[in-house]
FIVEXLUM-612321 format. One record per residue: residue number from 1; residue in three letters; x, y, z of N, C-alpha, C in turn. Coordinates in nm, 4 decimals, padded with zeros to 6 digits. Example, Ala and Ser with C-alpha at 12.3 -4.5 7.8 and 13.67 -1.06 7.14 Angstrom:
<atoms>
  pos  code       n_u       n_v       n_w      ca_u      ca_v      ca_w       c_u       c_v       c_w
    1   ALA   01.3190  -00.5690   00.7800   01.2300  -00.4500   00.7800   01.3200  -00.3300   00.7800
    2   SER   01.2850  -00.2250   00.7080   01.3670  -00.1060   00.7140   01.2900   00.0030   00.7870
</atoms>
This chain:
<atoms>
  pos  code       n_u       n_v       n_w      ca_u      ca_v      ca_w       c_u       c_v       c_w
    1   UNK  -01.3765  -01.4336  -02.2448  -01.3147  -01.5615  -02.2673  -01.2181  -01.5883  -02.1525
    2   UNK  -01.2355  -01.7005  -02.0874  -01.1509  -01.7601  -01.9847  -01.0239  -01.8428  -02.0239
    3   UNK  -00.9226  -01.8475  -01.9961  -00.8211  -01.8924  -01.9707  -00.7717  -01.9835  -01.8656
    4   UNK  -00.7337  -02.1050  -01.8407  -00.7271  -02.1614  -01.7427  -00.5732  -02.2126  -01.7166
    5   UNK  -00.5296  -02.1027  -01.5846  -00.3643  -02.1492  -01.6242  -00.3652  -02.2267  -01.4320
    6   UNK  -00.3505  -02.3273  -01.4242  -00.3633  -02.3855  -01.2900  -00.4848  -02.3877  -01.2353
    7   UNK  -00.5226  -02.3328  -01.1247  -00.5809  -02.3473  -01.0198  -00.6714  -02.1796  -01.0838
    8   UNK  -00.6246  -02.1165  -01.1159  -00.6831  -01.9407  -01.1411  -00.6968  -01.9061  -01.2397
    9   UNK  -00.8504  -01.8399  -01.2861  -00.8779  -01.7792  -01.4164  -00.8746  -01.6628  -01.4195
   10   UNK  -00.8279  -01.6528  -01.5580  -00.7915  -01.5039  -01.5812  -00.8606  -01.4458  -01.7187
   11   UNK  -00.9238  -01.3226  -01.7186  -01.0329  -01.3030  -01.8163  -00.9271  -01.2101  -01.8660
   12   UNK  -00.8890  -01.2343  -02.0304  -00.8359  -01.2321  -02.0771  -00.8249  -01.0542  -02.1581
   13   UNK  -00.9486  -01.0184  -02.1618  -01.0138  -00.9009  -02.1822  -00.9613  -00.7997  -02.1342
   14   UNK  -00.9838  -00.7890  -01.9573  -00.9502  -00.7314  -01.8301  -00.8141  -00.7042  -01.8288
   15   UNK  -00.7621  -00.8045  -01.8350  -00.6100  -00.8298  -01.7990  -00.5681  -00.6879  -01.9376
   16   UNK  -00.5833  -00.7248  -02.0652  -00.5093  -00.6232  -02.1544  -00.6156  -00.4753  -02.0762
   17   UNK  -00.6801  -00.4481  -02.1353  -00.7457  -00.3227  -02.0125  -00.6640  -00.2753  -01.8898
   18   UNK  -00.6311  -00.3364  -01.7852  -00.5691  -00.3452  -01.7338  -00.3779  -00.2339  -01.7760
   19   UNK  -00.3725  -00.3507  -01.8373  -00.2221  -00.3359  -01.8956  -00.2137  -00.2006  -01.9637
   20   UNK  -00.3531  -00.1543  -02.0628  -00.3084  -00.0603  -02.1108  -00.3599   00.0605  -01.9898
   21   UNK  -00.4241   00.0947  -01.8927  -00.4170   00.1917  -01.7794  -00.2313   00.1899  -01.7458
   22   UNK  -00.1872   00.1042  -01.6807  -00.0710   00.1018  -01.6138   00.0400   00.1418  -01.7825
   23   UNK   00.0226   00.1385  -01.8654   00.1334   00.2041  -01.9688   00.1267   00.3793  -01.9566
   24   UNK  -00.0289   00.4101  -01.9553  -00.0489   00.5504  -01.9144  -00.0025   00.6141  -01.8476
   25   UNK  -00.0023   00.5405  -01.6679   00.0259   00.6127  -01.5509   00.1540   00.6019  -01.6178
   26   UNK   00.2263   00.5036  -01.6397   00.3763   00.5074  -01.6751   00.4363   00.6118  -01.7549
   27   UNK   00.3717   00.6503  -01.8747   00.3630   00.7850  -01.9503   00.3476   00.8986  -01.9272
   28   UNK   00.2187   00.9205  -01.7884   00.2443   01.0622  -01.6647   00.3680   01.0596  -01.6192
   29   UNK   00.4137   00.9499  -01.5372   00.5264   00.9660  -01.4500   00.6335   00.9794  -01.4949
   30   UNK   00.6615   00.9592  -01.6316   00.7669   00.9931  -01.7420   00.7842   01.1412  -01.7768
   31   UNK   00.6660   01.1976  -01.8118   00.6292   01.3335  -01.8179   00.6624   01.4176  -01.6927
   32   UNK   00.6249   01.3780  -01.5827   00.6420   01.4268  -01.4591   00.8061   01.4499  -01.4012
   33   UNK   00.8395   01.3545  -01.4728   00.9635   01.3227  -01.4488   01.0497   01.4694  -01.5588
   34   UNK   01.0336   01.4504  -01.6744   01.0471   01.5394  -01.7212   01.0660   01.7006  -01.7247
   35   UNK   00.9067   01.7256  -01.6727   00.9335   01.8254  -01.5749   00.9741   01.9088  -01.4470
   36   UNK   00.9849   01.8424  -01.4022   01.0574   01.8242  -01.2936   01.1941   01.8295  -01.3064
   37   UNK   01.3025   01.7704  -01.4012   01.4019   01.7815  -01.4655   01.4035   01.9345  -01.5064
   38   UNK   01.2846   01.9403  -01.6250   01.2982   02.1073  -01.6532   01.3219   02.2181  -01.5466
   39   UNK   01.2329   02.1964  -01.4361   01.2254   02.2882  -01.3230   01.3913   02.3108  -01.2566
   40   UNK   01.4988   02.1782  -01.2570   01.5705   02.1422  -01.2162   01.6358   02.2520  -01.2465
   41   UNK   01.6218   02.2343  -01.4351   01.7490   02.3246  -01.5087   01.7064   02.4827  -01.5053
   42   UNK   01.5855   02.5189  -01.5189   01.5518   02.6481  -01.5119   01.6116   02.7163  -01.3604
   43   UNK   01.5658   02.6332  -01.2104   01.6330   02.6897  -01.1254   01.7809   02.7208  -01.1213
   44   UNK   01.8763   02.6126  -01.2231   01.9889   02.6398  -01.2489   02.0240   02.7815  -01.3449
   45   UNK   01.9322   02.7960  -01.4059   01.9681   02.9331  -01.5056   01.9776   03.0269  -01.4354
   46   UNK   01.8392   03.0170  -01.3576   01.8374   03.1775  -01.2274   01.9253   03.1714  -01.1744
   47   UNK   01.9667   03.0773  -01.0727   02.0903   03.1020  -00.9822   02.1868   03.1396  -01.0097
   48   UNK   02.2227   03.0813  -01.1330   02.4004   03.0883  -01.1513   02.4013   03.2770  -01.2510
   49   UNK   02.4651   03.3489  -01.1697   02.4573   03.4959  -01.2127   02.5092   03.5179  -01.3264
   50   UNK   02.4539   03.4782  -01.4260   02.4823   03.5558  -01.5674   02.3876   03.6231  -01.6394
   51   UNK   02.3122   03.6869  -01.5270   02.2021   03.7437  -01.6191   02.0998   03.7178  -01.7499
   52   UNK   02.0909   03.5722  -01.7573   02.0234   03.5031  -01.8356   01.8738   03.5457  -01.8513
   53   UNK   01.8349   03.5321  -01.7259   01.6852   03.5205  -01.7187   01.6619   03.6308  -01.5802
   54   UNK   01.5314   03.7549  -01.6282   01.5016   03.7956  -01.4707   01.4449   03.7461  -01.4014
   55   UNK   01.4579   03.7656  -01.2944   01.2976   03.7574  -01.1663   01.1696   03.6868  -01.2209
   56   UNK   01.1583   03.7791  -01.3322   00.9899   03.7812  -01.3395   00.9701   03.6208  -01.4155
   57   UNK   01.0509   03.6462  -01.5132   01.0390   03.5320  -01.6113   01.0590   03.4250  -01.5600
   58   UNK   01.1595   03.3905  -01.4755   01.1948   03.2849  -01.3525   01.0557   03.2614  -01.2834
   59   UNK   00.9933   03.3416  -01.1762   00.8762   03.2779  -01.1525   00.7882   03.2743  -01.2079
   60   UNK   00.7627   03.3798  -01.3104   00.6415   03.2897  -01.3942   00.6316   03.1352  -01.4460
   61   UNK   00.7566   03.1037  -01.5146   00.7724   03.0112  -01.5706   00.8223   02.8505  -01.4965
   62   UNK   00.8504   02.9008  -01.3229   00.8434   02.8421  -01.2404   00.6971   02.7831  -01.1950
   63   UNK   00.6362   02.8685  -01.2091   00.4640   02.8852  -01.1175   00.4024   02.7568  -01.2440
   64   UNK   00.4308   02.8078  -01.3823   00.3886   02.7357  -01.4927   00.4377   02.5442  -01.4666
   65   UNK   00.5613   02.5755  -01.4716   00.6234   02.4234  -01.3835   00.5567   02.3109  -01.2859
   66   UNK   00.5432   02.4208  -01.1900   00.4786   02.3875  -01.0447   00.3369   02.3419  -01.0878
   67   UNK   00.2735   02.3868  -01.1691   00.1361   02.3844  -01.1933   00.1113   02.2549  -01.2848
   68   UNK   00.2316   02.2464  -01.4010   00.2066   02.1234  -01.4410   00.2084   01.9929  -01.3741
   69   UNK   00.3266   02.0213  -01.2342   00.3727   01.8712  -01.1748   00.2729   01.8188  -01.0792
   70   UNK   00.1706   01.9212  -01.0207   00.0409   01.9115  -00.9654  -00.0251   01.8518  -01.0280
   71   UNK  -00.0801   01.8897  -01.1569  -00.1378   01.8464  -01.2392  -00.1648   01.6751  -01.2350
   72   UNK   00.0069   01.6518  -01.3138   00.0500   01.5557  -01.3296  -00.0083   01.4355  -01.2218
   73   UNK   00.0625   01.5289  -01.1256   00.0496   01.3912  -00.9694  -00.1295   01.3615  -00.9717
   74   UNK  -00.1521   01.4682  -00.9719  -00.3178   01.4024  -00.9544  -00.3615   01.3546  -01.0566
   75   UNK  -00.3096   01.3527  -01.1946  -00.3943   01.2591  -01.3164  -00.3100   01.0829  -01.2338
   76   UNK  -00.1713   01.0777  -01.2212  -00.1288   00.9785  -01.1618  -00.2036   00.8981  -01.0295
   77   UNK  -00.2264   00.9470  -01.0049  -00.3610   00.9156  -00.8361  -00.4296   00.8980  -00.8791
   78   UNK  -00.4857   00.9847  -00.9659  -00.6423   00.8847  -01.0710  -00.6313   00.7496  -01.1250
   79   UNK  -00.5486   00.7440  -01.1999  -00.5145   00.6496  -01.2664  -00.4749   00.5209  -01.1825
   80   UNK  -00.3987   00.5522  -01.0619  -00.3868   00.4276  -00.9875  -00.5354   00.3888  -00.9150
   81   UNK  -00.6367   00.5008  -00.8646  -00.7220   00.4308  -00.8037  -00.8135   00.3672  -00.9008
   82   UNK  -00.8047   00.4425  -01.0236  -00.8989   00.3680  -01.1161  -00.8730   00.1989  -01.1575
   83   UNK  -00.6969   00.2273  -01.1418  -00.6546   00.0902  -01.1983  -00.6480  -00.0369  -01.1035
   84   UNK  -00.6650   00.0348  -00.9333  -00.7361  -00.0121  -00.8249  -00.8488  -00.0729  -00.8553
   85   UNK  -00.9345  -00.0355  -00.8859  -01.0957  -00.0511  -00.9414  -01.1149  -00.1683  -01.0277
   86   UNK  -00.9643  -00.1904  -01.1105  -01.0324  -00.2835  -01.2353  -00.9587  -00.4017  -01.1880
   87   UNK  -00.8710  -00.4561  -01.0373  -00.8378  -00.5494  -01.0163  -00.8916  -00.6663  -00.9934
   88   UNK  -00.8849  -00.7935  -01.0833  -00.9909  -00.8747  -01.0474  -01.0074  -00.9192  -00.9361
   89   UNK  -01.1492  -00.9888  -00.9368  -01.1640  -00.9921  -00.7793  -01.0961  -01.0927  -00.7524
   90   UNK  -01.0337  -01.1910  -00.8260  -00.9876  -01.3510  -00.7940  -00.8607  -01.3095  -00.7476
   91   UNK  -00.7980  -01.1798  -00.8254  -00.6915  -01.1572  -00.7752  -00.6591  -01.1415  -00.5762
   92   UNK  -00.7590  -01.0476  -00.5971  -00.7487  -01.0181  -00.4032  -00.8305  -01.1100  -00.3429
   93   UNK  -00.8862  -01.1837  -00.3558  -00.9308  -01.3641  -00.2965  -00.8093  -01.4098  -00.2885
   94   UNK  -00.7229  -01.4627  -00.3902  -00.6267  -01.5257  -00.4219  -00.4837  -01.4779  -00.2322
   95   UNK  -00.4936  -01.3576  -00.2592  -00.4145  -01.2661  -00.2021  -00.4665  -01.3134  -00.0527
   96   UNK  -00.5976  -01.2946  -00.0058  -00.6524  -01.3557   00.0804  -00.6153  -01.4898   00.1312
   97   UNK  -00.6372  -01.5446   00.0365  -00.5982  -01.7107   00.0826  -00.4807  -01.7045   00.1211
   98   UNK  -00.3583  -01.6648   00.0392  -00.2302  -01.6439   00.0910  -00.2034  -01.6582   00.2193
   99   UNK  -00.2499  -01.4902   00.2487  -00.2490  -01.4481   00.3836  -00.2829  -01.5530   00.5021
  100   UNK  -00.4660  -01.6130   00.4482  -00.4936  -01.7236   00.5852  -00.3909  -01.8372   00.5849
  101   UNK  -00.3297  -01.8997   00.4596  -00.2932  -02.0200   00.4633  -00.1601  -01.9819   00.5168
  102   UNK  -00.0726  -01.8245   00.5381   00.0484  -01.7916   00.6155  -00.0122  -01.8096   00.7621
  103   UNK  -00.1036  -01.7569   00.8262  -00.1141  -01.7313   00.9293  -00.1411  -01.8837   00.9993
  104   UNK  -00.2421  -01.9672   00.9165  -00.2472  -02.1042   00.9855  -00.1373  -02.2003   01.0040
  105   UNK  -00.0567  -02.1295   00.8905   00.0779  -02.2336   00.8806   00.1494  -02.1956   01.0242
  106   UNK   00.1944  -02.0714   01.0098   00.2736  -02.0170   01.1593   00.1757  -02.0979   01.2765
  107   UNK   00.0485  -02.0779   01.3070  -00.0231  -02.0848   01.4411  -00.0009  -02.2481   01.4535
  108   UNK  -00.0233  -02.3344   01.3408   00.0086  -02.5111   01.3551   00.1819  -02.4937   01.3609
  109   UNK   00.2391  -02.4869   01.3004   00.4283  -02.4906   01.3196   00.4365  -02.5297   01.4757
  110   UNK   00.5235  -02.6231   01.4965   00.5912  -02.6259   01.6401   00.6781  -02.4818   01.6935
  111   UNK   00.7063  -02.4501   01.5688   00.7699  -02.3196   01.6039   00.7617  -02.1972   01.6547
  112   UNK   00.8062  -02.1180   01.7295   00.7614  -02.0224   01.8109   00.6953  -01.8949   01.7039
  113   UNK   00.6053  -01.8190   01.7181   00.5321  -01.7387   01.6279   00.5839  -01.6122   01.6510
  114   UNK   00.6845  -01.5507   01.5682   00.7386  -01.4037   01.5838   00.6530  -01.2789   01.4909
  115   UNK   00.6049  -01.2216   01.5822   00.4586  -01.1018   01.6126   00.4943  -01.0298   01.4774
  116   UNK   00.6273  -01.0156   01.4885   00.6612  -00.9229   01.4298   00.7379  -00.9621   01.2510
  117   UNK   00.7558  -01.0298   01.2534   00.7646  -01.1228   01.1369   00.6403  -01.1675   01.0597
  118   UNK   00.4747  -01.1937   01.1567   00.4107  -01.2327   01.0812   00.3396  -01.0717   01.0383
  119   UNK   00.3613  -00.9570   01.1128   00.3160  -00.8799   01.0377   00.3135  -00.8109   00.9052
  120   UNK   00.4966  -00.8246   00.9173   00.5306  -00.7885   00.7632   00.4677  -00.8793   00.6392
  121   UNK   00.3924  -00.9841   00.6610   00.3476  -01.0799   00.5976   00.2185  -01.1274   00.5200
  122   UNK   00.1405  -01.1142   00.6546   00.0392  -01.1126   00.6577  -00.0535  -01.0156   00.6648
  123   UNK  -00.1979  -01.0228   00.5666  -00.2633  -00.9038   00.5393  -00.3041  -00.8625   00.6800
  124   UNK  -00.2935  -00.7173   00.7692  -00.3552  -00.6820   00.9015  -00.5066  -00.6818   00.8942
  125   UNK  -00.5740  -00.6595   00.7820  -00.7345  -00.7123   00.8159  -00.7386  -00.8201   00.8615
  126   UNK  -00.6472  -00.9456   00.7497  -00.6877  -01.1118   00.8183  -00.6317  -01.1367   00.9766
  127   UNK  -00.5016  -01.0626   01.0014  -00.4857  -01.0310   01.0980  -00.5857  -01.0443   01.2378
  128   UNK  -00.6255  -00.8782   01.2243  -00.7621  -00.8488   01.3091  -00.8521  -00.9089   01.3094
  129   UNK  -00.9508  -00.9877   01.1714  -01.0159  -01.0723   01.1739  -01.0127  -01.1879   01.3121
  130   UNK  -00.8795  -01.2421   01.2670  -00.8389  -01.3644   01.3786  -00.8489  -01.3499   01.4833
  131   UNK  -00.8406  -01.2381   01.5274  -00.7717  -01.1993   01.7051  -00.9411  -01.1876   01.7613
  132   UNK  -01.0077  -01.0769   01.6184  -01.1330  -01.0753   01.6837  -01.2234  -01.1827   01.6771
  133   UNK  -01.1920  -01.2777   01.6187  -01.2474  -01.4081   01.6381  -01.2178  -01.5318   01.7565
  134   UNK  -01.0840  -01.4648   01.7944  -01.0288  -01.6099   01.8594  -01.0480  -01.5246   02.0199
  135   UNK  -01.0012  -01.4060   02.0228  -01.0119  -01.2926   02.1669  -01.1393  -01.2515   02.2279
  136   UNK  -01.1675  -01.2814   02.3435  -01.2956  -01.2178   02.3148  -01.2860  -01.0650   02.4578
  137   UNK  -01.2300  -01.0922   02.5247  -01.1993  -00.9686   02.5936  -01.0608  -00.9660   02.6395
  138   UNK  -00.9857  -00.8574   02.6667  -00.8870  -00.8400   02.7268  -00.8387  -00.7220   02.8410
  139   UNK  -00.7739  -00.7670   02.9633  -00.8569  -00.6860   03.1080  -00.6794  -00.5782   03.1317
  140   UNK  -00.7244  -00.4877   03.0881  -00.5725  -00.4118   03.1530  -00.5865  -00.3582   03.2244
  141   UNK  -00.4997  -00.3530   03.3751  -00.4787  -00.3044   03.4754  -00.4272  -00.1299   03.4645
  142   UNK  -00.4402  -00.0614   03.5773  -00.4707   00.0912   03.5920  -00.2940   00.0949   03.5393
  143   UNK  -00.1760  -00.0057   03.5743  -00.0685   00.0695   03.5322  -00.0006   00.0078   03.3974
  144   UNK  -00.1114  -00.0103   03.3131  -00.1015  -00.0512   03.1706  -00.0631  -00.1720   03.1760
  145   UNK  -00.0120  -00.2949   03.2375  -00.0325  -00.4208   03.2562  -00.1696  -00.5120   03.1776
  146   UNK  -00.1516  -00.6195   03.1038  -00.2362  -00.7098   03.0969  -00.2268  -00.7661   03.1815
  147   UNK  -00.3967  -00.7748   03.2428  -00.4375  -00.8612   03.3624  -00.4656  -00.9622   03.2896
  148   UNK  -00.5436  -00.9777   03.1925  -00.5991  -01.1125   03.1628  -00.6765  -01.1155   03.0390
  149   UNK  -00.6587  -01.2249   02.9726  -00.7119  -01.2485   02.8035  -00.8004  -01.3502   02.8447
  150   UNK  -00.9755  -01.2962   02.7820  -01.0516  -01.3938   02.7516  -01.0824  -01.4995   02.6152
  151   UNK  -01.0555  -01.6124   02.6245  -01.1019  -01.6128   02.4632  -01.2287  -01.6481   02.4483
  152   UNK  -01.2399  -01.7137   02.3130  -01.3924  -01.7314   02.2307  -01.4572  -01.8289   02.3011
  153   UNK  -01.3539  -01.9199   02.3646  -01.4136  -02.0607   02.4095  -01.3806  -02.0593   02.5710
  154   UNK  -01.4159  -01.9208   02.5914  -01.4171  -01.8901   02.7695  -01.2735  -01.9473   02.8596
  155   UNK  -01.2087  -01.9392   02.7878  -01.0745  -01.9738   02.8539  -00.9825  -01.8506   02.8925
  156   UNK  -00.9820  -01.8565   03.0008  -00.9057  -01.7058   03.0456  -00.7663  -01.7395   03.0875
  157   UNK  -00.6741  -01.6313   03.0314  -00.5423  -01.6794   03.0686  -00.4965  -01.5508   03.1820
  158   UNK  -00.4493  -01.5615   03.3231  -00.4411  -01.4129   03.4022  -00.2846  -01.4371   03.4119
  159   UNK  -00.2100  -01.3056   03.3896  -00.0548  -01.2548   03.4122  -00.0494  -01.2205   03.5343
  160   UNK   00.0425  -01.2795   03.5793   00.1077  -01.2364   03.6748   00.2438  -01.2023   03.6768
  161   UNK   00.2816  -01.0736   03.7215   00.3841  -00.9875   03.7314   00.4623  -01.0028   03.8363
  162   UNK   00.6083  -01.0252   03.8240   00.6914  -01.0272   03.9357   00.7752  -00.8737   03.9276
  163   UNK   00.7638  -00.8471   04.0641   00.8220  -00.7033   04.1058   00.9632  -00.7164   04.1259
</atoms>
């Protein structure tokens, strides 16, 4: 069953599916958290010299620790790539468009285009896409200098360097 909230549908199904994966991972990382805490306090028992606990029992029950938080992390990695898996696709279209309609906005703007601003921004596939669409060769000189950018529509731009 579809839902129609604006411009984007959302299958209503998916979405709870969805929701209940991400309560899970949330429930590992709680756990994880947990132990990890435990490990915290057990290293505190060993250290502090009151003869609480020996050697042995310390790393066994350390090793036992260690083994769960491994555990843990990799059911957590599952769970995110799985929950990777069930993202709709409209979602990362959606995400897509974003990205082109940032990058066309900057390239039309009168405004000067900062490289480094649109990266934090914009997805680097749509990125690369562009460059390899709009670039079509680029000539660097033996002392790492750009000599010269070809583009798509045979227009070459050559640098020249003042010494």
């Amino acid at each position: 069953m579809l839902k129609n909230a604006g411009y984007i549908l959302f299958d209503k199904i998916k979405y709870r599916q969805v929701v209940k994966k991400d309560t899970q991972a949330h429930n590992l990382k709680s756990e994880k958290e947990n132990v990890e805490k435990a490990l915290r306090r057990l290293e505190d028992l060993y250290i502090f010299p009151d003869d609480i606990m020996s050697e042995k029992d310390y790393l066994i029950k350390r090793q036992e620790l260690k083994k769960r938080i491994s555990y843990l992390e990799d059911e957590i990695s599952k769970r995110y790539a799985e929950h990777s898996k069930t993202i709709p696709k409209h979602d990362l279209s959606f995400l897509n468009k974003a990205s082109q309609y940032l990058l066309t906005h900057n390239l039309v703007s009168e405004n000067t285009i900062k490289y480094n601003e649109l990266v934090k921004v914009i997805d680097k596939k749509m990125l690369r896409s562009f460059m390899q669409r709009v670039i079509k060769k680029i000539t660097i000189e033996e002392n790492k200098h750009i000599f010269s950018i070809e583009f798509a529509n045979d227009m070459i731009h050559r640098f020249v360097y003042r010494i």
